[in-house]
C-alpha positions in Angstrom: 28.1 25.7 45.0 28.8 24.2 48.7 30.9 21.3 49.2 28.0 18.4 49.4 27.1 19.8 46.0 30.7 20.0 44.7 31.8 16.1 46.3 28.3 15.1 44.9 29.2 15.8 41.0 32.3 14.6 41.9 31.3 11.2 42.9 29.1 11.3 39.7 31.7 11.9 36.8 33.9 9.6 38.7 31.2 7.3 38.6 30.8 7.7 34.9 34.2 7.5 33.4 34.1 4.1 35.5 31.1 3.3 33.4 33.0 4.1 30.5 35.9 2.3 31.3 34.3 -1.0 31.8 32.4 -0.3 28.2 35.5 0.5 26.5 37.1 -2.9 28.0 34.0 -4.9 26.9 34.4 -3.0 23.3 38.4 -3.8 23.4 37.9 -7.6 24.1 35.1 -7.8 21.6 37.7 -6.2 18.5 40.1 -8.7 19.5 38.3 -11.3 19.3 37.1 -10.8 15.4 34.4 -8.1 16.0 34.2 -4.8 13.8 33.7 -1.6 16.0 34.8 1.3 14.7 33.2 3.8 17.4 33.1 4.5 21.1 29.3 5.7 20.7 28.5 1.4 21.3 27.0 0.0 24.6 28.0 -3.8 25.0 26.8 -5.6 28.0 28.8 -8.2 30.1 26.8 -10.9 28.9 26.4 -10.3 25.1 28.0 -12.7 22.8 29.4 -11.7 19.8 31.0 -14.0 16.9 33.6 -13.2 14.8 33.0 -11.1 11.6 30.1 -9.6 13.2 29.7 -5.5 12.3 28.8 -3.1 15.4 27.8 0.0 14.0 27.6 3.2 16.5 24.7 3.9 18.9 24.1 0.9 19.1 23.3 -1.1 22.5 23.5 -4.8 23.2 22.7 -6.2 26.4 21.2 -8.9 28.3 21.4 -12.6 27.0 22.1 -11.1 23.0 23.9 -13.6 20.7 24.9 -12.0 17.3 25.8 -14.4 14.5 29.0 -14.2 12.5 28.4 -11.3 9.4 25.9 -9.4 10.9 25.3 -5.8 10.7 24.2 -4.0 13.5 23.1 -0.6 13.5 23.0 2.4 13.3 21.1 3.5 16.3 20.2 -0.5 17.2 18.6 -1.8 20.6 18.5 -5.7 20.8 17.7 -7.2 24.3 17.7 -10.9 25.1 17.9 -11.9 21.8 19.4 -14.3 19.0 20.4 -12.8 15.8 21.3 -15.1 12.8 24.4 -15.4 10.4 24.2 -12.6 7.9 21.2 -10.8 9.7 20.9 -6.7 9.4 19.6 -4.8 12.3 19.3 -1.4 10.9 17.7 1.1 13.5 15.8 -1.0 15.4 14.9 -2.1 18.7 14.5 -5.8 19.5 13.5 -7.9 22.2 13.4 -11.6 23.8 13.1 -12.7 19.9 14.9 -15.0 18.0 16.1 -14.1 14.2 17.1 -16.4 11.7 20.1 -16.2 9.6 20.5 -13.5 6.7 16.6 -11.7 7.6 17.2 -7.8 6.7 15.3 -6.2 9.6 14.7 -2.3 9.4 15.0 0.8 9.7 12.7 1.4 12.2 11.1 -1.6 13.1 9.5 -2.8 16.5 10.3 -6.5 17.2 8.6 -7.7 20.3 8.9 -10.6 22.9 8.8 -13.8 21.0 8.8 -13.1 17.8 11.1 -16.1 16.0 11.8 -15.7 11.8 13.2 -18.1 9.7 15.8 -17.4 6.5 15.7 -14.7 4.5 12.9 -13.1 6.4 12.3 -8.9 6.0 10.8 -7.0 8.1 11.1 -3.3 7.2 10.4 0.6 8.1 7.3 0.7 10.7 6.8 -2.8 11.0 5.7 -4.2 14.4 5.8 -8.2 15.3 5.0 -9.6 18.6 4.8 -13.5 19.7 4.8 -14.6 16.7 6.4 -17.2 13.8 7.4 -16.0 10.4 8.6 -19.0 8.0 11.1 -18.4 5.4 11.3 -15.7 2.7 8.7 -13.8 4.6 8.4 -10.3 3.2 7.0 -7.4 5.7 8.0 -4.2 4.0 6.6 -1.3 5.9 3.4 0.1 8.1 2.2 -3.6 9.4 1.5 -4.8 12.7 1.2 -8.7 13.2 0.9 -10.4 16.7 0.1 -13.5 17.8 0.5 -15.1 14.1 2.1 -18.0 12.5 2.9 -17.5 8.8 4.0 -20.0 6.1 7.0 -19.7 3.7 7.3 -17.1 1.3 4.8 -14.6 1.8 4.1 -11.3 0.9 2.5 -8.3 3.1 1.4 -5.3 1.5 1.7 -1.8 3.5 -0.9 -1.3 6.3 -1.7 -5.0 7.2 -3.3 -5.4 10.6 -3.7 -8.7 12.4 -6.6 -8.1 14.8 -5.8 -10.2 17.6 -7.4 -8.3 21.1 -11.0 -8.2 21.7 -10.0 -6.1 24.8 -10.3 -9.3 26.7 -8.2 -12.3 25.1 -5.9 -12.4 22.6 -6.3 -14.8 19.8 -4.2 -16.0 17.2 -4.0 -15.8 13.0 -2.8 -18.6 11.1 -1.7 -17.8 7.1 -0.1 -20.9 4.8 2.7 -20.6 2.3 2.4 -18.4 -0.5 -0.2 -15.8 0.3 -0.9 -12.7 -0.8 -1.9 -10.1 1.5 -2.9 -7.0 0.2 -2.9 -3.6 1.3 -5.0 -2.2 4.3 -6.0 -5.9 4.8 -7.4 -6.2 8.5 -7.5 -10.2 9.5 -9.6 -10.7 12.5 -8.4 -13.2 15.0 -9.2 -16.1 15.0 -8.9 -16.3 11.0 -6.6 -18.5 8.7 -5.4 -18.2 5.6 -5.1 -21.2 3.2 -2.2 -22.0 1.3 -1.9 -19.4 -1.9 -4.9 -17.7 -1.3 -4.8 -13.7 -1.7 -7.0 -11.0 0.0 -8.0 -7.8 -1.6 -6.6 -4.4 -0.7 -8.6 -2.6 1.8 -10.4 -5.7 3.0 -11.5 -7.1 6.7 -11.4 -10.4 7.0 -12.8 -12.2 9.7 -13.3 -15.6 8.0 -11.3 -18.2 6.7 -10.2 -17.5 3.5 -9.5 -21.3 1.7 -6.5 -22.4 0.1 -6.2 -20.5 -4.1 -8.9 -18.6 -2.9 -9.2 -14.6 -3.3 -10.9 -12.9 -0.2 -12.8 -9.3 -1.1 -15.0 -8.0 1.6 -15.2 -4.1 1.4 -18.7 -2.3 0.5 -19.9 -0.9 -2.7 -18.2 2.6 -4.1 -20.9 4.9 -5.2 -20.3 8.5 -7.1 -21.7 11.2 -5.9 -21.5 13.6 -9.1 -20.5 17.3 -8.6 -20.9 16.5 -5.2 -17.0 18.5 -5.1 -17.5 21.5 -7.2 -19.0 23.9 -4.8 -16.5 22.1 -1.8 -13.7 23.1 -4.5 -14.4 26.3 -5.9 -13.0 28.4 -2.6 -10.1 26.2 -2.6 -9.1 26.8 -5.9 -9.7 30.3 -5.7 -7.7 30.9 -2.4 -4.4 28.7 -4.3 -4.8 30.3 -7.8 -4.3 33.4 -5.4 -1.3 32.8 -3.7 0.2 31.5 -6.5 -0.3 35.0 -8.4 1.2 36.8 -5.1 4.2 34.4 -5.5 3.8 32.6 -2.1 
């Protein structure tokens, strides 16, 4: 190694443990002002504001304009950027951005919140859930595998797993409007622009791309038809090969 290359790594671990240094200040002024972090492995930026109470778990980062309300939990493995988070909120290996989050929502693990996406109380949004421009009225409930963009949803709603709000033709992006106390069932696809009355419920595995009206239940999906011993002959090799390893102990 010559001496450019040796005064070059230098320069860079002195640059890091300066890095470090100014973390672990922001960390140390943070703890004594009320904060609970009980790891080195957090990244706190200058501007981040933190109240009191508030729980910092490690790997997690904070930066940009972040406010964190008093009681929240934060982390593991967390990424909020330019963001609000509200009293009591969870943030449990997550990334969020330029959103706003009301007080006590339990958001996680692994969930995707995108530019302007604002939730009222109580709101969860759980594992695989994406959100993006959108507005999610209290007691919302978003448990897993959903993506809903450019939406505004009523009070107290439930999504079931695999909900899809259809909202790019490839050209514009439009928006989907569902009241208080709907139903959405599983695999529903809504295509934008739709609304969703007040109440109303759509069947599992349905695409709706008409308003559905207030108490109403929306079904759209085509007719099942049985195809008898249509699997035998498919089947029998299958078996066969199975029944085979299981007698060779594999």
């Amino acid at each position: 190694m010559n001496h450019s290359e040796t005064g070059a790594l230098a320069e860079a671990a002195a640059a890091l443990d300066a890095a470090e240094a100014a973390n672990e200040a922001v960390l140390r002024r943070h703890i004594a002002n009320g904060v609970v972090i009980t790891s080195r492995q957090v990244y706190i930026g200058e501007s981040v504001e933190i109240a009191p109470g508030a729980r910092i778990l490690p790997g997690t980062t904070l930066r940009g304009a972040t406010k964190i309300g008093p009681g929240c939990v934060i982390g593991p493995n967390s990424l909020i950027e330019d963001s609000e988070i509200g009293e009591g909120t969870t943030v449990n290996a997550s990334q969020i951005y330029s959103s706003k989050l009301g007080p006590h929502n339990n958001i996680g693990p692994f969930t995707h919140v995108r530019v302007n996406t604002v939730t009222d109380y109580g709101v969860h949004l759980g594992a695989y859930v994406e959100t993006k421009n959108s507005n999610f009225a209290r007691g919302n409930t978003v448990s897993h595998l959903t993506y809903i963009g450019d939406s505004d949803v009523g009070k107290y709603c439930n999504f079931g797993c695999g909900t899809v709000t259809c909202n790019y033709d490839g050209e514009n992006k439009y928006r989907t409007t569902i009241g208080d106390y709907c139903f959405i069932g599983c695999n529903t696809n809504l295509v934008a622009p739709v609304s969703v009355g007040d109440g109303a419920y759509t069947a599992a595995g349905s695409t709706i791309g008409k308003d559905v009206p207030a108490g109403a239940l929306a079904i759209e999906r085509g007719r099942q038809a049985n195809l008898e011993g249509w699997a035998a002959p498919k089947m029998a090799d299958y078996i066969a090969k199975k029944k085979k390893l299981e007698e060779e102990g594999k």
